[in-house]
N, CA, C and O atoms as a Tripos MOL2 file, in Angstrom:
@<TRIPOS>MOLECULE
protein
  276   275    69     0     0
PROTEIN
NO_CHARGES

@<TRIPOS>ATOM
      1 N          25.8220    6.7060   16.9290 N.3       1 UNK1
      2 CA         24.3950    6.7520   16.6990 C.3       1 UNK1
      3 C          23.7900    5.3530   16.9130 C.2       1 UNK1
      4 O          24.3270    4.3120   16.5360 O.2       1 UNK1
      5 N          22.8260    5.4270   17.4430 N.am      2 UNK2
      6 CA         22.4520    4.0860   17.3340 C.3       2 UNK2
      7 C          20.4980    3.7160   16.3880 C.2       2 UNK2
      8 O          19.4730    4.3090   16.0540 O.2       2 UNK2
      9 N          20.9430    2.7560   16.3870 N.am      3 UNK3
     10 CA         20.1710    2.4400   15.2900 C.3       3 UNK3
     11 C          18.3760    2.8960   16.0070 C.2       3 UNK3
     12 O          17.9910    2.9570   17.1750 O.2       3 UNK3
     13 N          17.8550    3.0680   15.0750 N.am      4 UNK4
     14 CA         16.2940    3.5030   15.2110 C.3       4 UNK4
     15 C          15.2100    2.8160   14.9070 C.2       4 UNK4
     16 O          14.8590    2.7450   13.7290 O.2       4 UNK4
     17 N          14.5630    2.2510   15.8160 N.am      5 UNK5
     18 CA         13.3240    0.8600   16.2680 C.3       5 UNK5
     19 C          12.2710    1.0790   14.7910 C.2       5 UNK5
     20 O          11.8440    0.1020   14.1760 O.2       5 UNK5
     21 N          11.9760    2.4530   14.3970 N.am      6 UNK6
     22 CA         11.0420    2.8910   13.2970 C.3       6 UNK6
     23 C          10.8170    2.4390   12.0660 C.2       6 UNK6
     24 O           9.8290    2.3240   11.3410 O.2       6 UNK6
     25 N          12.1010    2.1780   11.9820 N.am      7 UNK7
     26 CA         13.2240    1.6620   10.3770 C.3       7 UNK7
     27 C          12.1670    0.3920   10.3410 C.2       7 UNK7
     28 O          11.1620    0.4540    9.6340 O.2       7 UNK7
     29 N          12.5200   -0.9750   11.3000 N.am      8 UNK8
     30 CA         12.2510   -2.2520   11.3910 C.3       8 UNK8
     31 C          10.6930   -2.1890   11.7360 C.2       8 UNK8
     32 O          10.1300   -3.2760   11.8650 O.2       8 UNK8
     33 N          10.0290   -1.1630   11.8790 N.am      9 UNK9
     34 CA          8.7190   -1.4520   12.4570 C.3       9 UNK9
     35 C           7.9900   -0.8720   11.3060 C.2       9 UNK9
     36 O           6.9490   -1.4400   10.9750 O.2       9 UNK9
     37 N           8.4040    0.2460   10.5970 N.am     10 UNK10
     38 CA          8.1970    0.8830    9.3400 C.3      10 UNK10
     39 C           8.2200   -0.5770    7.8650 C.2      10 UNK10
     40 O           7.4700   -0.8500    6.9280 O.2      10 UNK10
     41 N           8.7600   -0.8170    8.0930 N.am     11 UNK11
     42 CA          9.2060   -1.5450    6.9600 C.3      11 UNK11
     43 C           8.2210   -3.1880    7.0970 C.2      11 UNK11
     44 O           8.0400   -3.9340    6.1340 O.2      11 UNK11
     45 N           7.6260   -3.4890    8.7260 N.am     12 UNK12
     46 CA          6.7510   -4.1490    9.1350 C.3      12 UNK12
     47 C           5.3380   -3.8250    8.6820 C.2      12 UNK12
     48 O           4.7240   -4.6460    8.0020 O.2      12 UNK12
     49 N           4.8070   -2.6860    9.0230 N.am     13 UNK13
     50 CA          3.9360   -1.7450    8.5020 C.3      13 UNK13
     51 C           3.8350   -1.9870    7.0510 C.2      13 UNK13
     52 O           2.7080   -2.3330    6.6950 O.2      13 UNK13
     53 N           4.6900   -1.8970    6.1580 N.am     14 UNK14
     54 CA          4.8880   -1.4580    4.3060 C.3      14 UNK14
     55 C           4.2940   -2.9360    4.3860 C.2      14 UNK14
     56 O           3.2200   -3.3480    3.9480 O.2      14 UNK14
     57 N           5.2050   -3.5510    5.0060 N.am     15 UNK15
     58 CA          4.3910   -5.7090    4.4250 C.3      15 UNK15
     59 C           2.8530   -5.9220    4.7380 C.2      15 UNK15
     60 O           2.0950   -6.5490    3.9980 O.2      15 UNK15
     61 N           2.4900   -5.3190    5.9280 N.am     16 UNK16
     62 CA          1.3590   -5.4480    6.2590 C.3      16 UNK16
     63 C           0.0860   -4.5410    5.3530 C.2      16 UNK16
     64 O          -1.0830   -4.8720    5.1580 O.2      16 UNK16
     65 N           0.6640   -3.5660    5.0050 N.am     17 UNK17
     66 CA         -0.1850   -3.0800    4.1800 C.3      17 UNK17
     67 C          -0.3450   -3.3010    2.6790 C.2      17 UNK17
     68 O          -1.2470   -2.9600    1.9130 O.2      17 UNK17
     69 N           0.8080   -3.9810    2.4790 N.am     18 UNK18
     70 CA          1.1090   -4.2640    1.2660 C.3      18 UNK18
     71 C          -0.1270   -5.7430    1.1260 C.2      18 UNK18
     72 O          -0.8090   -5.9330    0.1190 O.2      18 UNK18
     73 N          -0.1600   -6.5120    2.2070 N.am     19 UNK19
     74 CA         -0.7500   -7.8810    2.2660 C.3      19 UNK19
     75 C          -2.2290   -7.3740    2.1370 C.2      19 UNK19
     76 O          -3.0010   -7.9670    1.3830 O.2      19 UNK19
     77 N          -2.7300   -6.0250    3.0380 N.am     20 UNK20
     78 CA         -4.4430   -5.9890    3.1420 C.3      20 UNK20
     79 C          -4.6490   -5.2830    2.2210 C.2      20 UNK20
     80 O          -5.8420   -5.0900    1.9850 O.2      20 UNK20
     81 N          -3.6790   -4.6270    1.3500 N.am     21 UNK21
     82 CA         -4.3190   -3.9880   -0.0950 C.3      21 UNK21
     83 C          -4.3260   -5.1840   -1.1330 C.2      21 UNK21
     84 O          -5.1760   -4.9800   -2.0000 O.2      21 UNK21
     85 N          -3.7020   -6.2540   -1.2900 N.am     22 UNK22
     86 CA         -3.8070   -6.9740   -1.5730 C.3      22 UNK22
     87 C          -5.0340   -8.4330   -1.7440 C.2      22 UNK22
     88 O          -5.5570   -9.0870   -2.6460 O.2      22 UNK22
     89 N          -5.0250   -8.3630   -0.1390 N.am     23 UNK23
     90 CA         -6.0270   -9.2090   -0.2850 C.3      23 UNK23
     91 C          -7.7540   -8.1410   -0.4670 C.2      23 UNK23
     92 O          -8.7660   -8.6350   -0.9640 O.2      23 UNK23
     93 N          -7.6930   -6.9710   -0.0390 N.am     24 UNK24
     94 CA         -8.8040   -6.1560   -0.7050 C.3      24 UNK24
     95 C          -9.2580   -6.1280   -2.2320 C.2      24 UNK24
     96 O         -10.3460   -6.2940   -2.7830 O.2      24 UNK24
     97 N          -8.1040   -5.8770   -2.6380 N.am     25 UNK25
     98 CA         -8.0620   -5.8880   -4.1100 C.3      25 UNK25
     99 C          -8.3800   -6.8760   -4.6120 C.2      25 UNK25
    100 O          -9.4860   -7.0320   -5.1280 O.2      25 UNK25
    101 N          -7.7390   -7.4980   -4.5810 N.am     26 UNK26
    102 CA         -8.1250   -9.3560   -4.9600 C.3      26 UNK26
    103 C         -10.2770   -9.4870   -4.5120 C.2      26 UNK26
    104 O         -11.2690   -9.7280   -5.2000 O.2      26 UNK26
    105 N         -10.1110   -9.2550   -3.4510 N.am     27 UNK27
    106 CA        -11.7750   -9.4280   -2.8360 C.3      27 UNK27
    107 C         -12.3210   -8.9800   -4.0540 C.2      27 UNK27
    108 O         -12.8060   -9.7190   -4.9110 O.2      27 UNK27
    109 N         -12.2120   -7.4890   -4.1260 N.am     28 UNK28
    110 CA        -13.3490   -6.7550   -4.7290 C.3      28 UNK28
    111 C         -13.4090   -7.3860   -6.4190 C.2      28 UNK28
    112 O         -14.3830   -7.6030   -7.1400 O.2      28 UNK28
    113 N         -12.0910   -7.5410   -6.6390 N.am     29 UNK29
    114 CA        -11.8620   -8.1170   -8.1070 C.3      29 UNK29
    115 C         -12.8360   -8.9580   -8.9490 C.2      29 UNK29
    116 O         -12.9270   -8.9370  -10.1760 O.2      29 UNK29
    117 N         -13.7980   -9.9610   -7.7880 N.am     30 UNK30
    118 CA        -14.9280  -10.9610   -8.1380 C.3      30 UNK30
    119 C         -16.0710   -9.7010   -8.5530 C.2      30 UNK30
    120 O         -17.0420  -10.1820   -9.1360 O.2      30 UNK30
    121 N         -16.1180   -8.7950   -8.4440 N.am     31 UNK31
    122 CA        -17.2120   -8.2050   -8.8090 C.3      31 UNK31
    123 C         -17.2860   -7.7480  -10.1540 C.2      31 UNK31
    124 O         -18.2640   -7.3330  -10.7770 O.2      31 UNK31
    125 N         -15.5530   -7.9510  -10.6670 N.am     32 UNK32
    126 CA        -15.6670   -7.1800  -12.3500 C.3      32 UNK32
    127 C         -16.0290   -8.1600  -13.3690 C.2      32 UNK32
    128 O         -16.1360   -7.9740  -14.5810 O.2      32 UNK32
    129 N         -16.2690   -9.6520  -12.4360 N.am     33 UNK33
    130 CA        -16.3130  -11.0470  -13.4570 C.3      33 UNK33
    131 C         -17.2400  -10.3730  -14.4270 C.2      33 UNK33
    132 O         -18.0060   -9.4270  -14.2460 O.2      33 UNK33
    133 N         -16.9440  -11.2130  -15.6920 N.am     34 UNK34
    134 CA        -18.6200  -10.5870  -16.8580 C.3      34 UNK34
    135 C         -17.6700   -8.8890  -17.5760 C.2      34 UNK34
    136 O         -18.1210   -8.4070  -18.6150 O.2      34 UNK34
    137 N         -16.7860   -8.3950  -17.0820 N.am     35 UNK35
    138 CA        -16.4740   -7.0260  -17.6800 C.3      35 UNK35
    139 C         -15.3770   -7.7130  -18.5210 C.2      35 UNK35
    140 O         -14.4800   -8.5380  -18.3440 O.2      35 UNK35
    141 N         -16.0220   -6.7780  -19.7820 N.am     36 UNK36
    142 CA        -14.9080   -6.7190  -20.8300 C.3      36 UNK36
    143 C         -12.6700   -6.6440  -20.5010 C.2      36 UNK36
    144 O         -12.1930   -5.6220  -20.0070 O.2      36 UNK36
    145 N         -12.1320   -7.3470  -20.7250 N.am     37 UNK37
    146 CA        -10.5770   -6.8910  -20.1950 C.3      37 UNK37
    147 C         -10.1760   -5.0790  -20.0430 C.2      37 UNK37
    148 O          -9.1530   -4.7100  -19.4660 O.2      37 UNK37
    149 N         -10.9530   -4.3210  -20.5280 N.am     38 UNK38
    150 CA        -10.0530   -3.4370  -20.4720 C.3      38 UNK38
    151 C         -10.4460   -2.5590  -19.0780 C.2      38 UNK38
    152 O          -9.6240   -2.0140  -18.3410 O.2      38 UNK38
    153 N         -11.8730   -2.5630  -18.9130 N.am     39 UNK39
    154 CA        -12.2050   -2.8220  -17.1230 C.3      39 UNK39
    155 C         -11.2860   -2.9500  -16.3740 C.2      39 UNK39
    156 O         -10.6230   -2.0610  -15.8400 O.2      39 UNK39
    157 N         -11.1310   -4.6550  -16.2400 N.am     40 UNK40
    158 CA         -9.7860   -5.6000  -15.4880 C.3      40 UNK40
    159 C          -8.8960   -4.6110  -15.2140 C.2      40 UNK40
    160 O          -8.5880   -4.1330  -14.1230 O.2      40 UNK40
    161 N          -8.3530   -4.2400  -16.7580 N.am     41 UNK41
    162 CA         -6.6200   -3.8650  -16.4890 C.3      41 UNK41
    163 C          -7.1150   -2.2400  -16.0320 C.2      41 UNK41
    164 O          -6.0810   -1.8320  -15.5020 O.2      41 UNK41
    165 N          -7.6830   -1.5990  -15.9860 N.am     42 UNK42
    166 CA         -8.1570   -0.1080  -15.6920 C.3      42 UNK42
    167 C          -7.7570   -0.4520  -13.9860 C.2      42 UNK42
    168 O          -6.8840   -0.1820  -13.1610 O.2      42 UNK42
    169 N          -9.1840   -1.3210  -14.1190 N.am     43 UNK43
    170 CA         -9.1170   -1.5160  -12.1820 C.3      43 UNK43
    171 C          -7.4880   -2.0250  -11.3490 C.2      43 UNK43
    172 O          -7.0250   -1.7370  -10.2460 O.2      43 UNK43
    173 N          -6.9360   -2.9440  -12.5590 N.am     44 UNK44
    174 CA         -5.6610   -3.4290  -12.1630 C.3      44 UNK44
    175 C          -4.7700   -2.1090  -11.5460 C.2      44 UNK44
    176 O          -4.4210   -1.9130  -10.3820 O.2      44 UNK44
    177 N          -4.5480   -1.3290  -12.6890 N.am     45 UNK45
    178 CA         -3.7500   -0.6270  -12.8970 C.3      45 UNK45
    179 C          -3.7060    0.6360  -12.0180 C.2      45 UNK45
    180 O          -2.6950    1.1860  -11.5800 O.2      45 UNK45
    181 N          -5.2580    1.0680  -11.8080 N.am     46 UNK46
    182 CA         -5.2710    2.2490  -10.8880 C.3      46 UNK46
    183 C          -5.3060    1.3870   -9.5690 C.2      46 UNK46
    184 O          -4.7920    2.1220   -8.7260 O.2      46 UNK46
    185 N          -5.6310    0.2760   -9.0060 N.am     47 UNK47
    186 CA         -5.3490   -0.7200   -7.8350 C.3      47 UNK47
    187 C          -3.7300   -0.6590   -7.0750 C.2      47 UNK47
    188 O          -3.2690   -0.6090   -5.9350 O.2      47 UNK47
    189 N          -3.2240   -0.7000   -8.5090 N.am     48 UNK48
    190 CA         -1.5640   -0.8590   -8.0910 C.3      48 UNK48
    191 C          -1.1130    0.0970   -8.2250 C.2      48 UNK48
    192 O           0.1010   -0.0870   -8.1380 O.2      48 UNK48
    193 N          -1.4060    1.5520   -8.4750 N.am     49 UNK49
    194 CA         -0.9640    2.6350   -7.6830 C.3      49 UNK49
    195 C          -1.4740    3.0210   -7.0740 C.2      49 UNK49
    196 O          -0.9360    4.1150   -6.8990 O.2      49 UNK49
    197 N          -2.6980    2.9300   -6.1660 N.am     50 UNK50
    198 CA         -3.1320    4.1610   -5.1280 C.3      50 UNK50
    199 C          -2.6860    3.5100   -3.7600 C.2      50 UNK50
    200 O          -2.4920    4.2670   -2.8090 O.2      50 UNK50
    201 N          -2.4740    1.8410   -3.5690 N.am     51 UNK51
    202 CA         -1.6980    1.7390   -2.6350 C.3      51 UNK51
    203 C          -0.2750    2.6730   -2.2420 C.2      51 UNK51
    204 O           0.4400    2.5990   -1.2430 O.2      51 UNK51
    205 N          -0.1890    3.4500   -3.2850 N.am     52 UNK52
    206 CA          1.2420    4.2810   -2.7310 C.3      52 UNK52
    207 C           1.1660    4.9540   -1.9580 C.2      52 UNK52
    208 O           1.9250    5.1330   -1.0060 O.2      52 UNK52
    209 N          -0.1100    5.6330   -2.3290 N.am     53 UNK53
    210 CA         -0.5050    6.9950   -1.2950 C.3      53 UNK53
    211 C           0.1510    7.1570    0.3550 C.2      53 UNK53
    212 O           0.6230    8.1390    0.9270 O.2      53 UNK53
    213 N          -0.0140    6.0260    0.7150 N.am     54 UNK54
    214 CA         -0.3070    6.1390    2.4520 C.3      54 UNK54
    215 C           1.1600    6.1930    2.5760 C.2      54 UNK54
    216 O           1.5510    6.9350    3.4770 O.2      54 UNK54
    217 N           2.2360    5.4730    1.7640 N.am     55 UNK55
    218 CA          3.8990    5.4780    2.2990 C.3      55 UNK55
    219 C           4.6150    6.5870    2.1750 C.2      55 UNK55
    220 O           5.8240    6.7710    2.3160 O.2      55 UNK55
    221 N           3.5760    7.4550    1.8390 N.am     56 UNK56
    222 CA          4.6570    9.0200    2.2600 C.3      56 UNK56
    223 C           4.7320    9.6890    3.0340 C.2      56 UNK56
    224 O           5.5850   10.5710    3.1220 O.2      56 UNK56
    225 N           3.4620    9.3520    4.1690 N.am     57 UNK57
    226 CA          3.6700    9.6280    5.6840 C.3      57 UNK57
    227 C           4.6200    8.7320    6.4260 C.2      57 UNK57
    228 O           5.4820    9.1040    7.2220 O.2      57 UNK57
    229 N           4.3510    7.5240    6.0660 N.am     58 UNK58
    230 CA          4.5770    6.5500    6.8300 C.3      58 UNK58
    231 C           6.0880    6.5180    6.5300 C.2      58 UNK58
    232 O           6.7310    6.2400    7.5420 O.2      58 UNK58
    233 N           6.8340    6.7200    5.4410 N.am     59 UNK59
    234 CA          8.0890    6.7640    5.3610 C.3      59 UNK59
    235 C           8.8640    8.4760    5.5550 C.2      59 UNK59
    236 O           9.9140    8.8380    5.0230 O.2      59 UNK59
    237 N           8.0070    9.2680    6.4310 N.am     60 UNK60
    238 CA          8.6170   10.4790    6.6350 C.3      60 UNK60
    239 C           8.4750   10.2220    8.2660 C.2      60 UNK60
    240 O           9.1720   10.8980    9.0220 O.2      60 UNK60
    241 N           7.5270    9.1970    8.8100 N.am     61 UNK61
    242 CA          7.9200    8.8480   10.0590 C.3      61 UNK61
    243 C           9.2100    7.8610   10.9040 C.2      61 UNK61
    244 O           9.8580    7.6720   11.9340 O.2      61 UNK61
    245 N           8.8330    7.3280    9.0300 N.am     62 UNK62
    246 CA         10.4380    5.7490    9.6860 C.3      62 UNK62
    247 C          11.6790    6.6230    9.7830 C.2      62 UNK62
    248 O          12.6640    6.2630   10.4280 O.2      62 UNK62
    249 N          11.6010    7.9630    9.0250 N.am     63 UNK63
    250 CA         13.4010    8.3260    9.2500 C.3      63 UNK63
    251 C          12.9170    9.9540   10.2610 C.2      63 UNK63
    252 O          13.8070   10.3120   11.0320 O.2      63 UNK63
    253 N          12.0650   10.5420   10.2540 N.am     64 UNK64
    254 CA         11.9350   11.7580   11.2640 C.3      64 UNK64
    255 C          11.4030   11.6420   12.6530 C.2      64 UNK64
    256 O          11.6910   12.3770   13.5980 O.2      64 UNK64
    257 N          10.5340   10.5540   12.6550 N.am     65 UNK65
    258 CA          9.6420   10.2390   13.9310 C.3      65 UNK65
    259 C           8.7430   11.4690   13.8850 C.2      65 UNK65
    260 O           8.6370   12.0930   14.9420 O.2      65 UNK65
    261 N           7.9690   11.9840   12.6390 N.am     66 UNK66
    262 CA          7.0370   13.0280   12.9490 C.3      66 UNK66
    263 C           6.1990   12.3220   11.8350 C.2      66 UNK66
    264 O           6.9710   11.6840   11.1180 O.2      66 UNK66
    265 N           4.2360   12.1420   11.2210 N.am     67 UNK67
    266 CA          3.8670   12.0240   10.7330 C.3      67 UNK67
    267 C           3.8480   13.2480    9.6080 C.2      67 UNK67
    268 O           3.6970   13.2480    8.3870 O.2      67 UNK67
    269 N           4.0150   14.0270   10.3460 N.am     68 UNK68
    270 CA          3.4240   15.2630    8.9170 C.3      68 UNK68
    271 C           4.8520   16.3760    8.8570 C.2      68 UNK68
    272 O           5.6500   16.3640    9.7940 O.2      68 UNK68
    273 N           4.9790   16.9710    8.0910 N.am     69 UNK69
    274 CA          6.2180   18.0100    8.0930 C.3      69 UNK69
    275 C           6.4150   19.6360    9.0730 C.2      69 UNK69
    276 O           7.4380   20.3100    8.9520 O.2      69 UNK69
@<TRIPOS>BOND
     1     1     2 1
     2     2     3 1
     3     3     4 2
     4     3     5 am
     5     5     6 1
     6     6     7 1
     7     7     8 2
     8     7     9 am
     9     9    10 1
    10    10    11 1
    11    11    12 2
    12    11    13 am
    13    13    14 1
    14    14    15 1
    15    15    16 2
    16    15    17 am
    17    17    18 1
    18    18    19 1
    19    19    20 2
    20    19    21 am
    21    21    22 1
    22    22    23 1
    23    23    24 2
    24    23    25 am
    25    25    26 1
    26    26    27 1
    27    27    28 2
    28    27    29 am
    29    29    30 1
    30    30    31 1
    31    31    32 2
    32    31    33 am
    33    33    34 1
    34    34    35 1
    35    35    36 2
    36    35    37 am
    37    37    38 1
    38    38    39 1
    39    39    40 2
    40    39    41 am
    41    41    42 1
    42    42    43 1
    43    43    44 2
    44    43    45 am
    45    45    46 1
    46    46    47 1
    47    47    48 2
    48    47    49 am
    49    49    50 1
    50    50    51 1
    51    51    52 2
    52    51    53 am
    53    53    54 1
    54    54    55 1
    55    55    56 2
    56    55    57 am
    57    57    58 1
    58    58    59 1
    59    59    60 2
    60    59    61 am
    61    61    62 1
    62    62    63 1
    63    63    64 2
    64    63    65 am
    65    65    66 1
    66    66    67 1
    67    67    68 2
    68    67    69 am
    69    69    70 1
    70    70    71 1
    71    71    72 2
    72    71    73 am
    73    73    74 1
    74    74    75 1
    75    75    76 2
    76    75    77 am
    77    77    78 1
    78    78    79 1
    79    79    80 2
    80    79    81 am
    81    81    82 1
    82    82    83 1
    83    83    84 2
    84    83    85 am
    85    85    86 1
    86    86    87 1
    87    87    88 2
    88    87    89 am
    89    89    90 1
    90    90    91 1
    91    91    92 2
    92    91    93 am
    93    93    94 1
    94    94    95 1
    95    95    96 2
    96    95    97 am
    97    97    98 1
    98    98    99 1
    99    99   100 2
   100    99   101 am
   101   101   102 1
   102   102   103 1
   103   103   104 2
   104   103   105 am
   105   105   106 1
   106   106   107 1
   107   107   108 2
   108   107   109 am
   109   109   110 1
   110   110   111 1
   111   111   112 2
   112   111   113 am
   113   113   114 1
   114   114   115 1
   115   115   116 2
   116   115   117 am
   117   117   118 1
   118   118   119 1
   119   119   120 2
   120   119   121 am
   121   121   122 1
   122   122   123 1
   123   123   124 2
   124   123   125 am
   125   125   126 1
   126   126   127 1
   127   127   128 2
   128   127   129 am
   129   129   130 1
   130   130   131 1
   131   131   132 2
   132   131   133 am
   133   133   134 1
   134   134   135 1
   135   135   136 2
   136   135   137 am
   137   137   138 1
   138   138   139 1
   139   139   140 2
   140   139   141 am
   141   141   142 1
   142   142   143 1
   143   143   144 2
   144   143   145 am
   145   145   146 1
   146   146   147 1
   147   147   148 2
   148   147   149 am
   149   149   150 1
   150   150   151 1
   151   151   152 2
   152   151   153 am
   153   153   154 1
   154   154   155 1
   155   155   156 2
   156   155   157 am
   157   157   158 1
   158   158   159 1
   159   159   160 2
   160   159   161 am
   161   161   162 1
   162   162   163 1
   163   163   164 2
   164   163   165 am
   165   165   166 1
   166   166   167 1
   167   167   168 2
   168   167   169 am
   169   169   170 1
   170   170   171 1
   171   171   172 2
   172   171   173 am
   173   173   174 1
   174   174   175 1
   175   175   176 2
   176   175   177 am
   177   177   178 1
   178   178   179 1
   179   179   180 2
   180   179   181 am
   181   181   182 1
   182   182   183 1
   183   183   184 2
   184   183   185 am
   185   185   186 1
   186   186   187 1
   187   187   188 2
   188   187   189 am
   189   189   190 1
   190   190   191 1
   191   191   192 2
   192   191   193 am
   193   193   194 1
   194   194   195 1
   195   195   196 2
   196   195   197 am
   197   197   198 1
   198   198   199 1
   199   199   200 2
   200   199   201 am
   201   201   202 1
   202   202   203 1
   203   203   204 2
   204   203   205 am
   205   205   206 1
   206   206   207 1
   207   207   208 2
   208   207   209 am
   209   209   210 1
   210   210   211 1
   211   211   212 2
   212   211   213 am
   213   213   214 1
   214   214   215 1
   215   215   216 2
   216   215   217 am
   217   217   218 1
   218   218   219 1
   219   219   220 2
   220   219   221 am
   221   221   222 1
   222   222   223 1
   223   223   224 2
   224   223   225 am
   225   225   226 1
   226   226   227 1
   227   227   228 2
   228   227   229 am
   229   229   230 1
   230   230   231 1
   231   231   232 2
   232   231   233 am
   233   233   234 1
   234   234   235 1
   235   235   236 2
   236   235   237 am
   237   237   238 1
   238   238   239 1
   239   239   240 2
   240   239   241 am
   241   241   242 1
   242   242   243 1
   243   243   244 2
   244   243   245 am
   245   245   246 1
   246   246   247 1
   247   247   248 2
   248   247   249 am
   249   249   250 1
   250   250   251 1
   251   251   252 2
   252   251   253 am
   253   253   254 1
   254   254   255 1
   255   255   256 2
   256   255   257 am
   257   257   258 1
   258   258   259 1
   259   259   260 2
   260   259   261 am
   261   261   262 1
   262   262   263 1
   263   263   264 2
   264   263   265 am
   265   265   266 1
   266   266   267 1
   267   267   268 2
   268   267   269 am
   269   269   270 1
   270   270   271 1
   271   271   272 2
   272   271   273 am
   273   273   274 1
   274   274   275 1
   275   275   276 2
@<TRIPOS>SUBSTRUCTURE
     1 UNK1         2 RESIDUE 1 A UNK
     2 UNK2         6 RESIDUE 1 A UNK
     3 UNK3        10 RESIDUE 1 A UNK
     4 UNK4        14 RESIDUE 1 A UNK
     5 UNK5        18 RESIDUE 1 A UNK
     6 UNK6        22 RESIDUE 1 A UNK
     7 UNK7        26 RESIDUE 1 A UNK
     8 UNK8        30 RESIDUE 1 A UNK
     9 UNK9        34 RESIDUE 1 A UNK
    10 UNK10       38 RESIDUE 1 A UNK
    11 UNK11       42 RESIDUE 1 A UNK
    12 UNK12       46 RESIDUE 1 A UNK
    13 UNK13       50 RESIDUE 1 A UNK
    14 UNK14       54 RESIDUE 1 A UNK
    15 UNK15       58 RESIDUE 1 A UNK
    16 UNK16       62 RESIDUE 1 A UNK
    17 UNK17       66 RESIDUE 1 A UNK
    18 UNK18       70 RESIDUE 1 A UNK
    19 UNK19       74 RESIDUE 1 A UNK
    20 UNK20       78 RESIDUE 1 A UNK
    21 UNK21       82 RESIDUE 1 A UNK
    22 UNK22       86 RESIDUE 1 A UNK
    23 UNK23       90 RESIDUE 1 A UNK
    24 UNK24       94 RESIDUE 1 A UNK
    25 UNK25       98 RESIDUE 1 A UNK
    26 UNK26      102 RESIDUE 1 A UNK
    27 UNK27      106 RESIDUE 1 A UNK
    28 UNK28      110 RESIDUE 1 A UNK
    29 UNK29      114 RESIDUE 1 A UNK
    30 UNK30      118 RESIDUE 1 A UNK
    31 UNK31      122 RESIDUE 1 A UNK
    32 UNK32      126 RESIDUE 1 A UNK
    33 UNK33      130 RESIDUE 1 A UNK
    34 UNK34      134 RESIDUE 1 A UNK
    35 UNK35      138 RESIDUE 1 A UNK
    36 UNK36      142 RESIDUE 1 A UNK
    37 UNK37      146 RESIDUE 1 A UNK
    38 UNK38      150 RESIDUE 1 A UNK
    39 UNK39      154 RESIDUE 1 A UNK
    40 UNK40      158 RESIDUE 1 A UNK
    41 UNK41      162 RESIDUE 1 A UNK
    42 UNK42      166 RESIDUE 1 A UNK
    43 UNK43      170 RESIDUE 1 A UNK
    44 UNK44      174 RESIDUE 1 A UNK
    45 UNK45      178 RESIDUE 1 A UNK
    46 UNK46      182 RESIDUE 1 A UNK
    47 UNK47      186 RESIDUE 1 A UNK
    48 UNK48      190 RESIDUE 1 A UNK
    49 UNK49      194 RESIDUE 1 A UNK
    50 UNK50      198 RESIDUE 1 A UNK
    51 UNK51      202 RESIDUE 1 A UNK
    52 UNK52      206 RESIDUE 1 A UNK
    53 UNK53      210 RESIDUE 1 A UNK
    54 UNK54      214 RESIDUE 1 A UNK
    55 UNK55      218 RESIDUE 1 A UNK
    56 UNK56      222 RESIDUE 1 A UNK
    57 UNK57      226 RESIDUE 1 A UNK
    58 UNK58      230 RESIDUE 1 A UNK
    59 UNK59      234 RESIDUE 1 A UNK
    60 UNK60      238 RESIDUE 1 A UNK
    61 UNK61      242 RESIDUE 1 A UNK
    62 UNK62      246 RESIDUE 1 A UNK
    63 UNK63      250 RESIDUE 1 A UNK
    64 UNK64      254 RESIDUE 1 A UNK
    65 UNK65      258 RESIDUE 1 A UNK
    66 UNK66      262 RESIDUE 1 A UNK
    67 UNK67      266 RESIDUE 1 A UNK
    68 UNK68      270 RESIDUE 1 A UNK
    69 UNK69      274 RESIDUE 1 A UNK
């Protein structure tokens, strides 16, 4: 078998998206200045999971080479 280009380009993809949810998040973050902490950690918290969403296509393409099932 030989190895599959998807794996290394997939896993390129996860960093890159990992970096622009990041720096999005971070952006929008200046707008909660002035809100009480529990705001913050609300926005934190639902921030750092909905980036998940998108890696369950994207990791049913790195090992099938099909986007959808």
């Amino acid at each position: 078998m030989n190895p599959s280009w998807r794996k290394p380009a997939g896993v390129g993809l996860i960093l890159l998206l990992i970096l622009l949810w990041a720096i999005l998040v971070v952006s929008v973050a200046g707008w909660l200045d002035g809100l009480p902490w529990p705001v913050h950690a609300a926005y934190y918290l639902v921030a750092g999971i909905i980036w998940i969403l998108p890696l369950k296509p994207l990791l049913r393409w790195m090992e099938t080479g099909k986007w959808r099932e």
